[in-house]
C-alpha positions in Angstrom: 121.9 61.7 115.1 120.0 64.8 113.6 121.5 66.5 110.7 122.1 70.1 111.2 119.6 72.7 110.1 120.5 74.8 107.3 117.5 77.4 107.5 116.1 77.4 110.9 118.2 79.4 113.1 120.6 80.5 110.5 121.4 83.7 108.3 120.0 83.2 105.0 120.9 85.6 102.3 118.0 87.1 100.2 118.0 85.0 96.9 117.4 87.9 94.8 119.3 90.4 96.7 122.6 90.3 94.6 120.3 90.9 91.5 118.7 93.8 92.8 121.7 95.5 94.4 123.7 95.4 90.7 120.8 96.1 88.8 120.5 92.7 87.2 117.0 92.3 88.3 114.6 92.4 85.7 111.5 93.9 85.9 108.1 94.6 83.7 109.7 98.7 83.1 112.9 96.6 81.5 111.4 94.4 79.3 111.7 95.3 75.3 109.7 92.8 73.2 109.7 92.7 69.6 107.3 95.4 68.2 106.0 96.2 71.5 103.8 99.4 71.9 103.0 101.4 75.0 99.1 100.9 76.8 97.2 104.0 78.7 94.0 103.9 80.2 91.3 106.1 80.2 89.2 106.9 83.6 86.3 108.0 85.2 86.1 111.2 86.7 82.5 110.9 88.5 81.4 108.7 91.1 78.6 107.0 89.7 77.5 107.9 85.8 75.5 106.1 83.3 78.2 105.8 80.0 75.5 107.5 77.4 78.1 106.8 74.2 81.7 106.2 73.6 83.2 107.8 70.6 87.0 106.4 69.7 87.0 107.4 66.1 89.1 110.1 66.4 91.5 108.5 69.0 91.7 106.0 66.2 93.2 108.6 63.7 95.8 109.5 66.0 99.5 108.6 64.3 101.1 105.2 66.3 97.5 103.9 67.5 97.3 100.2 66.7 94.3 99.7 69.0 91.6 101.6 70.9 89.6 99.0 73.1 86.6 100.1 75.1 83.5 98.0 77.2 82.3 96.7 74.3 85.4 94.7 72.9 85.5 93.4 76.5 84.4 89.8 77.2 80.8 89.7 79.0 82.8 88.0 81.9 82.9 89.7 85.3 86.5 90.3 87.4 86.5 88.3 91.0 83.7 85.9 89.7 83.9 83.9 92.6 81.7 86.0 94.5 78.1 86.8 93.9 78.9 90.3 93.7 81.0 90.7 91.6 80.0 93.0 88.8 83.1 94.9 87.8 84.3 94.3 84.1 87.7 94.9 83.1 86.7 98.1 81.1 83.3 99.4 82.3 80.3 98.5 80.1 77.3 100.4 80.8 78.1 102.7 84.1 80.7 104.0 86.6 80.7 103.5 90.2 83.9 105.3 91.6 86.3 107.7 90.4 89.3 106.4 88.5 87.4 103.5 87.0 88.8 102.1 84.2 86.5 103.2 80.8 88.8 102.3 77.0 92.4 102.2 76.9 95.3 102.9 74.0 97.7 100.9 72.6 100.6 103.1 70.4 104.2 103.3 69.3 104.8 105.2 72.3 103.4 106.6 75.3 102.9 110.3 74.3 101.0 108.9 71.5 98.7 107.0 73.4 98.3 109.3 75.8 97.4 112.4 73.2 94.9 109.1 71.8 93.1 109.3 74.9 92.4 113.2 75.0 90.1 112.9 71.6 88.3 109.6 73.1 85.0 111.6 73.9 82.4 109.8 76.4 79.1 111.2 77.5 78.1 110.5 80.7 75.1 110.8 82.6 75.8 111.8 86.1 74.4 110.2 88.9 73.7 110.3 92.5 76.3 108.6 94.8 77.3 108.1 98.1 80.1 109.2 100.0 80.1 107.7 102.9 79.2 103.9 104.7 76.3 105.6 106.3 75.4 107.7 103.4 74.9 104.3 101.7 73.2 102.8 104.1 70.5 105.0 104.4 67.1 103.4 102.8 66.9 105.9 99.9 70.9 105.7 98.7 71.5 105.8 95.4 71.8 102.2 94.5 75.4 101.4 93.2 75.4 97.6 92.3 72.4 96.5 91.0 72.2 92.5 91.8 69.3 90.6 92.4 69.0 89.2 95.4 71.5 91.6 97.5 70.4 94.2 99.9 71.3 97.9 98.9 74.8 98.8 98.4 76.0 95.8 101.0 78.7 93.8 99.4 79.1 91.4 102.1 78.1 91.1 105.7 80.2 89.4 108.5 79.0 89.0 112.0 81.8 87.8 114.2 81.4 87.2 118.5 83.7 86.5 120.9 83.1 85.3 124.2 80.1 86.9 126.6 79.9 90.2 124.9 77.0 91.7 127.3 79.4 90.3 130.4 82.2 92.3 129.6 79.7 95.3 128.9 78.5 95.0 132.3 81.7 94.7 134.1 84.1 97.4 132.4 84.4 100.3 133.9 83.7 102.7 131.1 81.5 102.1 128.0 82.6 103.8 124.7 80.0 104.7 121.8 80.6 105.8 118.8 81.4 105.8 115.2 85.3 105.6 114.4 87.1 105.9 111.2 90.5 105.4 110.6 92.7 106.6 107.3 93.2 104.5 104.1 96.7 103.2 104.4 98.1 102.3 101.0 101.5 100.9 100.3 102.8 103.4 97.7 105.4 101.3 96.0 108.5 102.6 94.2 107.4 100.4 91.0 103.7 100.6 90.3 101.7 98.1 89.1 103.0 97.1 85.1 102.6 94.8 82.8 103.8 93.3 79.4 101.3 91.2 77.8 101.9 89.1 74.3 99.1 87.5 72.5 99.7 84.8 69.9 96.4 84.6 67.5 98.1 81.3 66.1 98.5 79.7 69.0 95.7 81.6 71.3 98.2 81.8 73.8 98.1 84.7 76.2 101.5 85.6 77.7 101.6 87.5 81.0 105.1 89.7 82.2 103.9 91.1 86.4 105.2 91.9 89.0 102.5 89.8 90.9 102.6 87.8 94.2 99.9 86.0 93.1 100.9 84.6 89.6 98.1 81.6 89.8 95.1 83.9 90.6 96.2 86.3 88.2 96.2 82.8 85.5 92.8 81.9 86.3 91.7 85.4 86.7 92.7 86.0 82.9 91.7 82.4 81.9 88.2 83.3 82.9 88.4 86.6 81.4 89.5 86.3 78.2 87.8 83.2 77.6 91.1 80.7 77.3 91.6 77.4 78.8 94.1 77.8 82.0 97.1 76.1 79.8 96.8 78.8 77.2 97.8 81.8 79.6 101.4 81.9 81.2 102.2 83.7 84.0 105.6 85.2 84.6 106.3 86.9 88.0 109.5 89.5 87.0 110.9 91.3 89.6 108.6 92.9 92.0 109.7 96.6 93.0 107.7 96.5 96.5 104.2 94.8 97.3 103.0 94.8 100.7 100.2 93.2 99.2 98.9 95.6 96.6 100.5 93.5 93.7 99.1 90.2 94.9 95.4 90.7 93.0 95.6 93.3 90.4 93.7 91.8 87.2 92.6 95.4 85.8 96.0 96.5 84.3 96.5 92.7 83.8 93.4 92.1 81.7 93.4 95.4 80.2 96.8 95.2 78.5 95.9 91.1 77.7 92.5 92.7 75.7 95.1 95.4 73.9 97.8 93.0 73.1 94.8 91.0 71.4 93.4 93.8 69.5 96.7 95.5 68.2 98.4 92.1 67.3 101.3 93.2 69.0 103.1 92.9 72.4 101.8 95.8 75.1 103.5 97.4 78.0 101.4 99.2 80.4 102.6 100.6 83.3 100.2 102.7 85.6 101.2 106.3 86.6 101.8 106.9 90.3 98.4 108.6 90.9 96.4 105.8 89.2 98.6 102.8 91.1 97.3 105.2 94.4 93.8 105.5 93.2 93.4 101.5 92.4 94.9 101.1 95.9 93.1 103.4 97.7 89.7 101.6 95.9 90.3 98.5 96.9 91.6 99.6 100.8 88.5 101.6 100.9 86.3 98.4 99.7 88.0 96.5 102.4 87.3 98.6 105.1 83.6 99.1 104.8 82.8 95.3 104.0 84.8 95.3 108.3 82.7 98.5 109.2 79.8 96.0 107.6 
């Protein structure tokens, strides 16, 4: 005789739901670490700019700083290495290629601090010509955005995919629809936006990771690879996750961006992104998406 089911076919209580409906839930915005310091990021505001120079000294001065990272303390490493064209460092190196893209970042005693830190950061930019549009880019003489050897102009990726006799259904509908159609970035604006609390131990070279991911083992190699540890030196910790949908499940900017400032300052970082950036790196990465389908 079959024992009964106790899942299938049965009401199953939400594990975390008690948690989260008394507000024991713990998540990144809770934490409080021992001398931990707030993280703000500094972006682009053009499309697609050559970074001329960088200038942090004065950001340095700023009362609370502990560390002011830019392009240049970043590892040479590229995020998503996996594919070939990947080319997207966790702080930009040498150029911008979309508005919002991450360019230094601030680590001080507390958010106001950092955030009147990032004001007197002064970059120099030399604007470039960029594309607004899939068929902008496509054209033969687009400005060229990624520059890879071996890829064709501004196409990331290209996926050809057939079902069944195409021309045959052509030939026997009865009306035949051309045309170009768009349809609107749809981003899942979370109540919590993406955060982290990262805690570097020099001693040990440990790297210590606090996120509200739903991928905690891609975010552990991500970081591995980008900050140049073994996998068994970086711990993941997935808190509490204040709505994902899928935008929480691969965000290594933030991630790698307070890992490189908890390194710098010698002290335990909390960065959480303000609703219009957590919209922005969304609305990148849904805008990415759908013109690698429109490709």
């Amino acid at each position: 005789m079959n024992a009964p089911l106790r899942i299938i076919g049965r009401e199953v209580p939400q594990l975390d739901a008690p948690d989260k409906a008394r507000g024991r839930a713990l998540y990144a915005g809770d934490m409080r670490l021992p001398g931990m310091v707030h993280g703000a990021i500094l972006r682009s505001p053009h499309a697609h700019a050559l970074i001329v120079s960088i200038d942090v000294s004065r950001a340095r001065q700023v009362p609370g700083v502990h560390a002011v990272v830019t392009g240049a303390d970043c590892p040479k490493q590229y995020i998503n290495y996996g594919p070939a064209y990947s080319d997207r460092h966790p702080l930009a190196v040498d150029r911008v290629r979309f508005v919002g893209e991450e360019v230094a970042a601030v680590a001080a005693d507390t958010p106001e601090q950092a955030a009147a830190a990032l004001d007197l950061i002064d970059v120099r930019y030399r604007v470039l010509p960029s594309a607004g549009s899939v068929g902008e880019a496509l054209l033969a003489d687009a400005p060229e955005i990624h520059q890879r050897a071996g890829l064709p102009r501004n196409i990331a990726q290209h996926t050809e995919a057939l079902f069944g006799p195409v021309n045959e259904g052509f030939e026997q509908a009865a009306f035949v629809i051309d045309g170009s159609f768009e349809h609107g970035i749809t981003v899942p604006v979370c109540l919590e936006t993406n955060s982290v609390v990262a805690l570097y131990d020099a001693a040990g070279d440990d790297l210590s990771i606090w996120a509200p991911t739903q991928a905690p083992f891609f975010v552990r190699k991500e970081l591995a690879h980008l900050m140049g540890l073994p996998a068994e030196r970086v711990h993941v910790r997935s808190v509490a996750i204040g709505g994902g949908f899928g935008g929480k499940s691969q965000s290594p900017e933030p991630v790698a961006v307070a890992a490189l400032l908890a390194r710098a300052a010698g002290r335990p970082v909390r960065l959480m992104l303000r609703s219009e950036e957590h919209t922005s790196e969304l609305q990148s990465l849904a805008y990415l998406v759908c013109r690698l389908l429109l490709e």
